[in-house]
PDB file of N, CA, C and O in Angstrom:
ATOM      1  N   UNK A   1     119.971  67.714  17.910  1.00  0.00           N
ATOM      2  CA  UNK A   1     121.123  67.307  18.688  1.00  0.00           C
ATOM      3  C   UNK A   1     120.646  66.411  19.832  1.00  0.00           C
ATOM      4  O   UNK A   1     119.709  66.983  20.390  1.00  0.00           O
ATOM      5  N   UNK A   2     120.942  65.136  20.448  1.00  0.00           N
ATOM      6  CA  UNK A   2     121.011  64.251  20.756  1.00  0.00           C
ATOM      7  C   UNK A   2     121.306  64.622  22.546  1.00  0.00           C
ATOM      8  O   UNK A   2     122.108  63.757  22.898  1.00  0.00           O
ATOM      9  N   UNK A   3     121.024  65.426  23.619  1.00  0.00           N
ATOM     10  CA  UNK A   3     121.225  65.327  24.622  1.00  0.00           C
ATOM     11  C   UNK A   3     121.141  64.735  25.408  1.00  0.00           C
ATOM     12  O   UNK A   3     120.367  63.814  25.150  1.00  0.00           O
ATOM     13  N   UNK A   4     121.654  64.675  26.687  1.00  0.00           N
ATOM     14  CA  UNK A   4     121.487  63.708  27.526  1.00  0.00           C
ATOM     15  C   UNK A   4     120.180  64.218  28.546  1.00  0.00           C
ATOM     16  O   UNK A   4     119.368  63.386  28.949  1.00  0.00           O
ATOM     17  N   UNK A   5     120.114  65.123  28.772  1.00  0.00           N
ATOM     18  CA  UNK A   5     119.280  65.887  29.409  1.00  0.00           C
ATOM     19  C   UNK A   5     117.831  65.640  28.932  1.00  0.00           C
ATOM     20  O   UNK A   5     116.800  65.744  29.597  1.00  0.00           O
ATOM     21  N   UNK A   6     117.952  65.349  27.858  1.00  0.00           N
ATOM     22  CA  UNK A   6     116.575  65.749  26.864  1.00  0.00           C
ATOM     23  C   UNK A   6     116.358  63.817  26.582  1.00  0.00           C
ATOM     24  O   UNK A   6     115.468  63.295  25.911  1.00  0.00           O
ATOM     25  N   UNK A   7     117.267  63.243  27.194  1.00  0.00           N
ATOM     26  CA  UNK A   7     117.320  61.315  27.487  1.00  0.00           C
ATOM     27  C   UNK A   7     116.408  60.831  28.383  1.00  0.00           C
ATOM     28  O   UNK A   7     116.375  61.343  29.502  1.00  0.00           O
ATOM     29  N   UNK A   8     115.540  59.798  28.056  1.00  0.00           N
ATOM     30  CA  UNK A   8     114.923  58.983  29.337  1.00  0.00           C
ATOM     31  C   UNK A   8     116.049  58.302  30.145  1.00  0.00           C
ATOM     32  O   UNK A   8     115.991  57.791  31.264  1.00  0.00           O
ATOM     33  N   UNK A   9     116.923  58.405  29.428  1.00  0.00           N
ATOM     34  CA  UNK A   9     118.089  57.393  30.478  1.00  0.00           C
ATOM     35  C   UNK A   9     118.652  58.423  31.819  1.00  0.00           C
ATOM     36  O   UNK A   9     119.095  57.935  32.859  1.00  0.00           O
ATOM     37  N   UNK A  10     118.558  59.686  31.610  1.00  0.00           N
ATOM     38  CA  UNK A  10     119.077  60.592  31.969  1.00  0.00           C
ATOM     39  C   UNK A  10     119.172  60.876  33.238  1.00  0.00           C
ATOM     40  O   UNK A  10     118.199  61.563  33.550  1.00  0.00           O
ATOM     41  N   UNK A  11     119.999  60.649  34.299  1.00  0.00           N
ATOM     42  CA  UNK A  11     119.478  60.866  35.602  1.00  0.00           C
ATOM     43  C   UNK A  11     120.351  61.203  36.437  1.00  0.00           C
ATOM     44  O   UNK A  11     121.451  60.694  36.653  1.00  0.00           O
ATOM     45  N   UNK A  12     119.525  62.637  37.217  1.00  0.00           N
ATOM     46  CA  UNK A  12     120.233  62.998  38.220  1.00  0.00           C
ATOM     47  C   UNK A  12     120.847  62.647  39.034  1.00  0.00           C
ATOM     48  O   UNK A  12     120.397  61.670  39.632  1.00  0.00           O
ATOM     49  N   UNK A  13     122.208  63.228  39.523  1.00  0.00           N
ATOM     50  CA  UNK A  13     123.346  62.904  40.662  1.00  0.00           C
ATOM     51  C   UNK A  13     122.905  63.316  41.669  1.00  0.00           C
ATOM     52  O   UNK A  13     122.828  64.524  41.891  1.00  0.00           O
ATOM     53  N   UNK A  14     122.297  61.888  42.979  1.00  0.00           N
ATOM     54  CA  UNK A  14     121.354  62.531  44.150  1.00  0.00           C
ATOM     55  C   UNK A  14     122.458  63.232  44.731  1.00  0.00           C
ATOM     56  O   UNK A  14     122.052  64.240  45.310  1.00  0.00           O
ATOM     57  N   UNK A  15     123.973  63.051  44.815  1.00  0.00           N
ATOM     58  CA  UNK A  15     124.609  64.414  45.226  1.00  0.00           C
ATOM     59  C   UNK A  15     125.446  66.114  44.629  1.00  0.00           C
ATOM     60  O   UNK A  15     126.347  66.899  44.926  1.00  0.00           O
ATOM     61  N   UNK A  16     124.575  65.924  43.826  1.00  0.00           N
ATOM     62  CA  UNK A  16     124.469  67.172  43.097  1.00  0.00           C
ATOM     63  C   UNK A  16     123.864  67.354  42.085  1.00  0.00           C
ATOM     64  O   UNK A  16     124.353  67.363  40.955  1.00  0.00           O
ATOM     65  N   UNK A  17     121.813  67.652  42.612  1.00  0.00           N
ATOM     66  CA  UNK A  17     121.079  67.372  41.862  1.00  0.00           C
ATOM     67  C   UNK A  17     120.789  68.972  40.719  1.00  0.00           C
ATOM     68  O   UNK A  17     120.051  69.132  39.747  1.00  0.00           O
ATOM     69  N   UNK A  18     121.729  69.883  41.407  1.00  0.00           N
ATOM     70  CA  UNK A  18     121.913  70.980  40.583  1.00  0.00           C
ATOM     71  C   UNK A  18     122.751  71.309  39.527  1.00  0.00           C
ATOM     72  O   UNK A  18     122.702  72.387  38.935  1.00  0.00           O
ATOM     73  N   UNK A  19     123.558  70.356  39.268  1.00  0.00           N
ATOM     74  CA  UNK A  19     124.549  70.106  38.838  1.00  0.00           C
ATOM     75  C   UNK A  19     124.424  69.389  37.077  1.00  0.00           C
ATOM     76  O   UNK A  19     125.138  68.395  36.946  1.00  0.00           O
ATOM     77  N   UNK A  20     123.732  69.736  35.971  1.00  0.00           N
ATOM     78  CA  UNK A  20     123.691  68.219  35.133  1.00  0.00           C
ATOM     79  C   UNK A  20     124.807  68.206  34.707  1.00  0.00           C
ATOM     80  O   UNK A  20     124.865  67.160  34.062  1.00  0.00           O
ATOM     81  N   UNK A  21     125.866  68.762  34.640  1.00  0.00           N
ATOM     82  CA  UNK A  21     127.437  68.235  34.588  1.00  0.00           C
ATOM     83  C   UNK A  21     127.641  67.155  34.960  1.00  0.00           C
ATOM     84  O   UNK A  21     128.335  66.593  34.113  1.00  0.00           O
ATOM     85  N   UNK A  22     127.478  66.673  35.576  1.00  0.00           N
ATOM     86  CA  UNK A  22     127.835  65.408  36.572  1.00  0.00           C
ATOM     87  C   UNK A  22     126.614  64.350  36.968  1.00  0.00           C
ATOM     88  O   UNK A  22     126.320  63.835  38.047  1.00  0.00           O
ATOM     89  N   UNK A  23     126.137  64.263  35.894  1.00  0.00           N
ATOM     90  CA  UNK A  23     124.544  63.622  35.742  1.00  0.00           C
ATOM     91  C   UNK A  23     124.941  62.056  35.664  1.00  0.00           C
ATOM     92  O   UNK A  23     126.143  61.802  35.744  1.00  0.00           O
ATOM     93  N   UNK A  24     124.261  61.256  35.552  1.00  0.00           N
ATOM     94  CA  UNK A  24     124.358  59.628  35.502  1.00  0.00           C
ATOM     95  C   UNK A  24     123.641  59.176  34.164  1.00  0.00           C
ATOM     96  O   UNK A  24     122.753  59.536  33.391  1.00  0.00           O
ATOM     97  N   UNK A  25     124.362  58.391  34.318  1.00  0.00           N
ATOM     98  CA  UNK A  25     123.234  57.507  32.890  1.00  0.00           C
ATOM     99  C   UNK A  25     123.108  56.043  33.443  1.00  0.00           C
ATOM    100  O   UNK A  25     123.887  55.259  33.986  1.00  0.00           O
ATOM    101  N   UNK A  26     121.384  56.007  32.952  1.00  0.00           N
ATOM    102  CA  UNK A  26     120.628  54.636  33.282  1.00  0.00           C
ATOM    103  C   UNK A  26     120.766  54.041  32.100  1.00  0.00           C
ATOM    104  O   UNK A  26     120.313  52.977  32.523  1.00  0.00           O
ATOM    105  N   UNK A  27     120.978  53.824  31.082  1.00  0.00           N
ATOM    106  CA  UNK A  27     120.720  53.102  29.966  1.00  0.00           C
ATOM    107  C   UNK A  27     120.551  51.461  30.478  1.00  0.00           C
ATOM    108  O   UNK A  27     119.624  50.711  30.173  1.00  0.00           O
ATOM    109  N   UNK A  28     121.782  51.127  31.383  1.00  0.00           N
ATOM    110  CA  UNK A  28     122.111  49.419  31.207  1.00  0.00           C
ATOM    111  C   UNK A  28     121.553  49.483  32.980  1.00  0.00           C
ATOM    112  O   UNK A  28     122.386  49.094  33.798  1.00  0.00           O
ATOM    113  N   UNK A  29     120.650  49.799  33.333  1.00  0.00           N
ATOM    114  CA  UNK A  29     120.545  50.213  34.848  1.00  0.00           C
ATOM    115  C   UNK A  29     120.001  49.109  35.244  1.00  0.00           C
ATOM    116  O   UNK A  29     118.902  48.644  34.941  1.00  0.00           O
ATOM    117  N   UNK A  30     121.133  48.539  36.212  1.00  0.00           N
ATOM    118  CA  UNK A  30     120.687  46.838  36.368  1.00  0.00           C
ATOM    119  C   UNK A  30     119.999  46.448  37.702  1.00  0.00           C
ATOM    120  O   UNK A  30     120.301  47.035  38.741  1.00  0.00           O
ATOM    121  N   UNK A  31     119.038  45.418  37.671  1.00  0.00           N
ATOM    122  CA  UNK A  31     118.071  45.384  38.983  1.00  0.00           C
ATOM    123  C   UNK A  31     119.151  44.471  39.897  1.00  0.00           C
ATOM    124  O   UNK A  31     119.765  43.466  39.537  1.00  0.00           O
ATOM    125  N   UNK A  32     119.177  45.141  41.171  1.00  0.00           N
ATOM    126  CA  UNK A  32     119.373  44.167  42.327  1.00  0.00           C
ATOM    127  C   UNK A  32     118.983  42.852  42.713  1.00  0.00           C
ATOM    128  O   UNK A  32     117.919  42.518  43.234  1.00  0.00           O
ATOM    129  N   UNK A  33     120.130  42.014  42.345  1.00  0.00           N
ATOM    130  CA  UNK A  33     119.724  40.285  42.539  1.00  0.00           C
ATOM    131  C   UNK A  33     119.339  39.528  44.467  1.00  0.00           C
ATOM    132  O   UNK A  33     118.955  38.444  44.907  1.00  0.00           O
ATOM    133  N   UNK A  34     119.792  41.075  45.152  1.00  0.00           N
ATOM    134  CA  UNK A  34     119.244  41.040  46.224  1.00  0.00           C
ATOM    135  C   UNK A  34     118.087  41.520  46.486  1.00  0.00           C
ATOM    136  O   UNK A  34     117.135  40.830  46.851  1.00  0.00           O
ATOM    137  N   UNK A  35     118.060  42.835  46.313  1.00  0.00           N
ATOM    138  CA  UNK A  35     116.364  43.198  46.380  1.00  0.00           C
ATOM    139  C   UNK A  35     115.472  43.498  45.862  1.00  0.00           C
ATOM    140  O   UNK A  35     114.483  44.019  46.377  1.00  0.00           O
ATOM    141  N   UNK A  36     115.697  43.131  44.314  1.00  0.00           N
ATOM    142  CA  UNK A  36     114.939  43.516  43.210  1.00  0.00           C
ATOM    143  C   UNK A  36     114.686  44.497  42.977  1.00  0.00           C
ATOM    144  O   UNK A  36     113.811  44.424  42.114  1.00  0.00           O
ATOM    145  N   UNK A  37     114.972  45.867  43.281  1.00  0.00           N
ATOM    146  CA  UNK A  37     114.933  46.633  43.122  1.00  0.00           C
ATOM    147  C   UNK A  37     116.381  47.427  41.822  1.00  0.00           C
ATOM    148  O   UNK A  37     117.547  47.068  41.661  1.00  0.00           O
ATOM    149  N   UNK A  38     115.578  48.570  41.141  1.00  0.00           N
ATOM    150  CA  UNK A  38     116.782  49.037  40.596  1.00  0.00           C
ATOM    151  C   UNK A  38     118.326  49.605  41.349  1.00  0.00           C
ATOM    152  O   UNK A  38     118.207  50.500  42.185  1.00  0.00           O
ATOM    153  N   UNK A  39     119.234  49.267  41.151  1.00  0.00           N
ATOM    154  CA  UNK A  39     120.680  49.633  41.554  1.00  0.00           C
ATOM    155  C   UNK A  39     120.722  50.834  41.809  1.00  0.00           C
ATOM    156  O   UNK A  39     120.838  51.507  40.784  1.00  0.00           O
ATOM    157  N   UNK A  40     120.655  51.737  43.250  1.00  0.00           N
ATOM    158  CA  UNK A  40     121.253  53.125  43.588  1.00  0.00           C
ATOM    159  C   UNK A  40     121.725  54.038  42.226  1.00  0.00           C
ATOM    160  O   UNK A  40     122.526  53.536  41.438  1.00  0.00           O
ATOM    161  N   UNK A  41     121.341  55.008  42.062  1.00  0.00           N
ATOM    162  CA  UNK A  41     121.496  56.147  41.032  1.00  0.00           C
ATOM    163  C   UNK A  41     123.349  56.386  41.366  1.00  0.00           C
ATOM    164  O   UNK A  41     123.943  56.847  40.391  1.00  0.00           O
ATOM    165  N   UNK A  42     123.821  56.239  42.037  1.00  0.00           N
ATOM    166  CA  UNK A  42     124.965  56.893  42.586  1.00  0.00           C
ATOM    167  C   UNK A  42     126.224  55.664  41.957  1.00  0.00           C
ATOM    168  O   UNK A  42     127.430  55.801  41.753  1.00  0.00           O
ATOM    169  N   UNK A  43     125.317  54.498  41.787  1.00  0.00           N
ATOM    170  CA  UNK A  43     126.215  53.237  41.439  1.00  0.00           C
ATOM    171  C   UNK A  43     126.364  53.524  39.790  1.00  0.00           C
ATOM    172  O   UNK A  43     127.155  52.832  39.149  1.00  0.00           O
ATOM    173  N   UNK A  44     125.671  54.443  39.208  1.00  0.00           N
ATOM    174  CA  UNK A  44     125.796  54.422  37.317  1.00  0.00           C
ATOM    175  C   UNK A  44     126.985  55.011  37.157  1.00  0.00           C
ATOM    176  O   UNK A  44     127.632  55.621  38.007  1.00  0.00           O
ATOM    177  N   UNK A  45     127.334  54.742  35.684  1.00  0.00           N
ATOM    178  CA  UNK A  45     128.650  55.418  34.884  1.00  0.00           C
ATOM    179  C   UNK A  45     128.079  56.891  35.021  1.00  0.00           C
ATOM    180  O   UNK A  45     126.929  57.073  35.421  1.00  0.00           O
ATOM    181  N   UNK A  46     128.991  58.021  34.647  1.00  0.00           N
ATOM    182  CA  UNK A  46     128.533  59.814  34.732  1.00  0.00           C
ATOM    183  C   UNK A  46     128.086  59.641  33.106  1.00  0.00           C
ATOM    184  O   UNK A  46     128.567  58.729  32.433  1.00  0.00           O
ATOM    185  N   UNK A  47     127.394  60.333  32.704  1.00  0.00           N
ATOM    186  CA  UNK A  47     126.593  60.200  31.309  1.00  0.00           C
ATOM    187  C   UNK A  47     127.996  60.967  30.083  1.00  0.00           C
ATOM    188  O   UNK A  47     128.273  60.575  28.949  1.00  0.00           O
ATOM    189  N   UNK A  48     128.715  62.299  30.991  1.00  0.00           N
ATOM    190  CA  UNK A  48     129.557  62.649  30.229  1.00  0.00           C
ATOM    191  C   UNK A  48     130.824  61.447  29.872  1.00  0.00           C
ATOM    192  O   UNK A  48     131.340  61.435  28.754  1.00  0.00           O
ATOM    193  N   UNK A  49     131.080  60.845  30.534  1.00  0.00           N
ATOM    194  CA  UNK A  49     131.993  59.091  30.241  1.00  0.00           C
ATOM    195  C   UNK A  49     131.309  58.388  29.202  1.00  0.00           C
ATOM    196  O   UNK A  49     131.941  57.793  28.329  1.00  0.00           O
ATOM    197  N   UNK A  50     130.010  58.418  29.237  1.00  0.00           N
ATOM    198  CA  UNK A  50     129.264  57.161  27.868  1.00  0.00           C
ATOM    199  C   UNK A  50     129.289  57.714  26.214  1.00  0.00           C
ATOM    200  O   UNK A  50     129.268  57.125  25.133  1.00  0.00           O
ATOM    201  N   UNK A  51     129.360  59.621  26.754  1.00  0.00           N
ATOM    202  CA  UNK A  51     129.083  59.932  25.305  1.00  0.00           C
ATOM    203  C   UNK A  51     130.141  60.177  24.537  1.00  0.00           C
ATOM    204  O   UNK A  51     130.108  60.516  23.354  1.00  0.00           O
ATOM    205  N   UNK A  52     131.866  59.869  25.761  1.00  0.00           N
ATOM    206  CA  UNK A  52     133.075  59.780  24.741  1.00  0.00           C
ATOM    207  C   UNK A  52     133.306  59.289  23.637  1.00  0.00           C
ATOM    208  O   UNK A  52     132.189  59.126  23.146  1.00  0.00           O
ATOM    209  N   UNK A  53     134.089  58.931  22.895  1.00  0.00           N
ATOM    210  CA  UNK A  53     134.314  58.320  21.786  1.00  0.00           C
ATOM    211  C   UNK A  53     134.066  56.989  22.229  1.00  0.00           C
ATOM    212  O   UNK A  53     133.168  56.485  21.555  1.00  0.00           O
ATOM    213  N   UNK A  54     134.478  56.292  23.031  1.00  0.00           N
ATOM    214  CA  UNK A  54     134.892  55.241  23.917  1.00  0.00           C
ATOM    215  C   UNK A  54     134.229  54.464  24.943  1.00  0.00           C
ATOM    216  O   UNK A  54     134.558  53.386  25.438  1.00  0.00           O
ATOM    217  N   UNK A  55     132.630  55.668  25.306  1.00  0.00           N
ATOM    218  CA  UNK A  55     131.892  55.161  25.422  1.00  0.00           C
ATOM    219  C   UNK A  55     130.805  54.179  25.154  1.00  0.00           C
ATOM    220  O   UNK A  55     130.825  53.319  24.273  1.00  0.00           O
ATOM    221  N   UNK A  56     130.020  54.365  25.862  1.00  0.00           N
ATOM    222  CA  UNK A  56     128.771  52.979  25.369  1.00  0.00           C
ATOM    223  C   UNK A  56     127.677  53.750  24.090  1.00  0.00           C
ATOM    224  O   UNK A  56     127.353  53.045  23.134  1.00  0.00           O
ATOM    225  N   UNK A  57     127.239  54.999  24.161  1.00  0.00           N
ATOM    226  CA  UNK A  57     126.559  55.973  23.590  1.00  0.00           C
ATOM    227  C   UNK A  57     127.499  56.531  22.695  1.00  0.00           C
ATOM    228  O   UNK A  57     126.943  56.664  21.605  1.00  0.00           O
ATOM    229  N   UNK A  58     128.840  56.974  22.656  1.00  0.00           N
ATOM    230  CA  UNK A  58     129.258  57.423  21.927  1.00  0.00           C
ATOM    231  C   UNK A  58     128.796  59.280  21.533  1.00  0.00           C
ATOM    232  O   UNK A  58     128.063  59.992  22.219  1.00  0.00           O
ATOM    233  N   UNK A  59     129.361  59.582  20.507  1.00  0.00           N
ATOM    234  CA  UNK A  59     129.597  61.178  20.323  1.00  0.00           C
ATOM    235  C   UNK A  59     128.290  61.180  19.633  1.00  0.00           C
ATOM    236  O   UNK A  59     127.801  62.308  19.567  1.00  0.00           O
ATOM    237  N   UNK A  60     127.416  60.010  18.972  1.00  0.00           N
ATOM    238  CA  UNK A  60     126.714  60.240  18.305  1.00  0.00           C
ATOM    239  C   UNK A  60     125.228  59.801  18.928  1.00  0.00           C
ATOM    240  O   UNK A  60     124.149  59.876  18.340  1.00  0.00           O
ATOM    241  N   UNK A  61     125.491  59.296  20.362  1.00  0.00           N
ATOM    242  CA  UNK A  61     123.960  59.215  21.161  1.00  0.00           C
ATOM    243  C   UNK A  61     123.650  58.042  20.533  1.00  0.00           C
ATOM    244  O   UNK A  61     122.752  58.259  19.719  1.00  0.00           O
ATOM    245  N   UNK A  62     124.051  56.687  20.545  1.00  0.00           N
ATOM    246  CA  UNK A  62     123.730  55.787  19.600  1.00  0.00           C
ATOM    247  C   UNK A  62     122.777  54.824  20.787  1.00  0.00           C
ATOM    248  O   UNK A  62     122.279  53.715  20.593  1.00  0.00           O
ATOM    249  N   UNK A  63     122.737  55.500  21.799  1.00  0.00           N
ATOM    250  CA  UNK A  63     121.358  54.949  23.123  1.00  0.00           C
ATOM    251  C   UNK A  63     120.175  55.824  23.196  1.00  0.00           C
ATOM    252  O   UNK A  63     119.094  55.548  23.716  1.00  0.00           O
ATOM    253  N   UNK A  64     120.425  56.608  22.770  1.00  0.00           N
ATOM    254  CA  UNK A  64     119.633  57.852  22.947  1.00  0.00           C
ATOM    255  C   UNK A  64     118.253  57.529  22.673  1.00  0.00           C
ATOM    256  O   UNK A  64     117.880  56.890  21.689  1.00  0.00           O
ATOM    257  N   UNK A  65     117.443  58.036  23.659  1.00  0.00           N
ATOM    258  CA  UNK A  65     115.755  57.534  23.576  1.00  0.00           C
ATOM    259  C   UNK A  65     115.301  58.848  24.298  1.00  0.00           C
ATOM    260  O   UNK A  65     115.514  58.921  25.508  1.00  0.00           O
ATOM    261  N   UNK A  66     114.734  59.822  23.699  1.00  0.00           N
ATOM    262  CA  UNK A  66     113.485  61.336  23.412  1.00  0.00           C
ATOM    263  C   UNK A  66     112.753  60.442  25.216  1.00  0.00           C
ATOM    264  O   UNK A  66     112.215  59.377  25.517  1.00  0.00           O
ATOM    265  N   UNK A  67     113.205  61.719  25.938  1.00  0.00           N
ATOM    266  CA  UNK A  67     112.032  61.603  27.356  1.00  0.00           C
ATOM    267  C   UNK A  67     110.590  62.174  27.270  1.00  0.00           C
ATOM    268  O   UNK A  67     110.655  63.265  26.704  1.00  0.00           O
ATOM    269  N   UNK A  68     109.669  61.948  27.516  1.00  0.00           N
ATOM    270  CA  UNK A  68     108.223  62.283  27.598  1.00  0.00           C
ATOM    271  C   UNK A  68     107.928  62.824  28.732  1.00  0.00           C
ATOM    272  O   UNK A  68     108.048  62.118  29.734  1.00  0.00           O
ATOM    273  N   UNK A  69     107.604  63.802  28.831  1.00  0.00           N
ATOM    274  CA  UNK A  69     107.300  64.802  29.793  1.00  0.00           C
ATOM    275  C   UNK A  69     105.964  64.162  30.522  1.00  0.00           C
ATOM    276  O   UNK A  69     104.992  63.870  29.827  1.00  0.00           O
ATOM    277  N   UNK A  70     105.951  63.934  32.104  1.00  0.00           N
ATOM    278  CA  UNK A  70     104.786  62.915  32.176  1.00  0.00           C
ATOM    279  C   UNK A  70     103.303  63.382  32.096  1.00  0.00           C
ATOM    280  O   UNK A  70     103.061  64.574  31.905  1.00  0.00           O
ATOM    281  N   UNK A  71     102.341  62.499  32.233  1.00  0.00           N
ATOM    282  CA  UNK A  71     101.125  62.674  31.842  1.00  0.00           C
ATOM    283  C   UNK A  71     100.166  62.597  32.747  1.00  0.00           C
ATOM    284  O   UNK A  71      99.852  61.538  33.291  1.00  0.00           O
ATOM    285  N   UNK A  72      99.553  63.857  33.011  1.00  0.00           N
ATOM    286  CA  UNK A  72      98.565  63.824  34.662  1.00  0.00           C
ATOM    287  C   UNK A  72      97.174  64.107  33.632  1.00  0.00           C
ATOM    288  O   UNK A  72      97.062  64.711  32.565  1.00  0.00           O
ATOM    289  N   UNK A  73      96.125  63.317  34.559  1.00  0.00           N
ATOM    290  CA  UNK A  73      95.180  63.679  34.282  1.00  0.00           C
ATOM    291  C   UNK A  73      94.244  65.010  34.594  1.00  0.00           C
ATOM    292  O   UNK A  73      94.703  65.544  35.603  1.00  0.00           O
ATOM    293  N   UNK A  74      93.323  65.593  34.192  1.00  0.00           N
ATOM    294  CA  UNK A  74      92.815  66.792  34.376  1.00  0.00           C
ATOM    295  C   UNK A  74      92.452  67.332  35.531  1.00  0.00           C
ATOM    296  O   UNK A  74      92.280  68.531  35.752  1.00  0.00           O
ATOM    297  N   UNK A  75      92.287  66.065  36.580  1.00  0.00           N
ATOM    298  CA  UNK A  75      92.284  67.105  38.131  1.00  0.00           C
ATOM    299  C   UNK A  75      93.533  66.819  38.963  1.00  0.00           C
ATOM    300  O   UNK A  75      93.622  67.330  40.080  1.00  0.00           O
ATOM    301  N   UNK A  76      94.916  65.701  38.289  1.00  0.00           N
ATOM    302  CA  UNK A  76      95.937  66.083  38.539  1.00  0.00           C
ATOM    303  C   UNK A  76      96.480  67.018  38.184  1.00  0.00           C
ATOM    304  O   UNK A  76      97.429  67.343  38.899  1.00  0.00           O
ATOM    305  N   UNK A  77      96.241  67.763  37.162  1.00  0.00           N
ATOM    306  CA  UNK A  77      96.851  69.046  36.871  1.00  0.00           C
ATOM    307  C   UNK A  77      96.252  70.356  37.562  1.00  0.00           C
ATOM    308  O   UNK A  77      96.871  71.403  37.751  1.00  0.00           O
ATOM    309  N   UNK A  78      95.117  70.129  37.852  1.00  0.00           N
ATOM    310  CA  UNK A  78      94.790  71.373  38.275  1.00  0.00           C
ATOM    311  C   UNK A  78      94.800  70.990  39.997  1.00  0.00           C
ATOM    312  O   UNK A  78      94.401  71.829  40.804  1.00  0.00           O
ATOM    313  N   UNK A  79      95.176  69.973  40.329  1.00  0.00           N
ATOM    314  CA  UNK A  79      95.595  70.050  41.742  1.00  0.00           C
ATOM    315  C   UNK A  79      97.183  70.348  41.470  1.00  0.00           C
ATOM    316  O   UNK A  79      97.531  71.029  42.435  1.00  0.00           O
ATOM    317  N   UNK A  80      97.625  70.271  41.130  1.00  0.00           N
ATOM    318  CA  UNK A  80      98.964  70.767  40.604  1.00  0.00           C
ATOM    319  C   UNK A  80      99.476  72.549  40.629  1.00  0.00           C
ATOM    320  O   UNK A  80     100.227  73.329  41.216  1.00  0.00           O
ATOM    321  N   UNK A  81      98.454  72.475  39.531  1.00  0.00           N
ATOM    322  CA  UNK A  81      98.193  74.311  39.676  1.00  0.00           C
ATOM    323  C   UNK A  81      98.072  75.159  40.598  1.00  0.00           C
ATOM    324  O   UNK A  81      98.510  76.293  40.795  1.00  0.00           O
ATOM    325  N   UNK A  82      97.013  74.020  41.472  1.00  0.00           N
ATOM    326  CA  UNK A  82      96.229  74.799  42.593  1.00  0.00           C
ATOM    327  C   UNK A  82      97.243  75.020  43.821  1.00  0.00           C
ATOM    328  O   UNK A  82      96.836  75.649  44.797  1.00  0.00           O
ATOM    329  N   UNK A  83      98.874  74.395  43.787  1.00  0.00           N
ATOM    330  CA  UNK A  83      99.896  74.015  45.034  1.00  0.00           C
ATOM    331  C   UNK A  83      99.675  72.678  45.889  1.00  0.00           C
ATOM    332  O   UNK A  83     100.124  72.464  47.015  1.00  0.00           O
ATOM    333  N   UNK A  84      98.653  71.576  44.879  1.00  0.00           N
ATOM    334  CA  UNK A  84      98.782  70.723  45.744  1.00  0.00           C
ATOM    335  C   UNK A  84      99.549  69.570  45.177  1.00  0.00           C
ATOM    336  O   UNK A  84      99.529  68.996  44.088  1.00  0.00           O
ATOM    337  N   UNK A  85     100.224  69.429  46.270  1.00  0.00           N
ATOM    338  CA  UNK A  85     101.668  68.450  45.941  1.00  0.00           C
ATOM    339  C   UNK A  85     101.729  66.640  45.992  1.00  0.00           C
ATOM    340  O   UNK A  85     102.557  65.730  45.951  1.00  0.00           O
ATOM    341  N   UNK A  86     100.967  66.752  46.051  1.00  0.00           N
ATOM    342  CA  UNK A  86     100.149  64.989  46.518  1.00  0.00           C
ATOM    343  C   UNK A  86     100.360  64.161  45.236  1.00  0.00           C
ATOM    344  O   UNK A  86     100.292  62.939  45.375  1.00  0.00           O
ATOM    345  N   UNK A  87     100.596  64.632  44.060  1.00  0.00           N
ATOM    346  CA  UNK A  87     101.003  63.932  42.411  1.00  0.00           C
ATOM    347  C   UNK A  87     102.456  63.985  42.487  1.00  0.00           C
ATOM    348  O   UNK A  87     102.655  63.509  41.369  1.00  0.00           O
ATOM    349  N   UNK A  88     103.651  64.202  42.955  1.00  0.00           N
ATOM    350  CA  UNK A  88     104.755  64.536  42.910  1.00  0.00           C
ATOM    351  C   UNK A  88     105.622  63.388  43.452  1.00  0.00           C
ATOM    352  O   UNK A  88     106.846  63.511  43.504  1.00  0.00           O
TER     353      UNK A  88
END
């Protein structure tokens, strides 16, 4: 099954980051022609709107791209382990 959660596009609502009800979707996440930077998280469509019928993704996840859990190297992880927060 095709989640959004389980999406690289997938991204938290910085005002209700407890919340994935009300999550965002990056798929078309467009860079700022002012500051080059990517467009505020708060400016995306809600991810539950894209996967309507009617959406851009649709019922069937037709954007949908598998997230990768990221990749630390061996004394980032064990500074990790150890409570140190400096990789985060």
């Amino acid at each position: 099954m095709k989640l959004c959660i389980n999406c690289k596009h997938w991204e938290r609502n910085e005002n209700a980051p407890h919340t994935p009800s009300v999550s965002k979707c990056g798929f078309d996440r467009p860079i700022s022609l002012v500051t080059g930077d990517l467009v505020p998280i708060d400016t995306l469509p809600y991810a539950d709107q894209e996967r309507r019928v009617n959406g851009r993704c649709g019922l069937l996840g037709v954007n949908f791209e598998q997230s990768t859990p990221p990749q630390y190297t061996l004394e980032e992880e064990a500074d990790l382990l150890a409570g140190d927060i400096r990789h985060e």
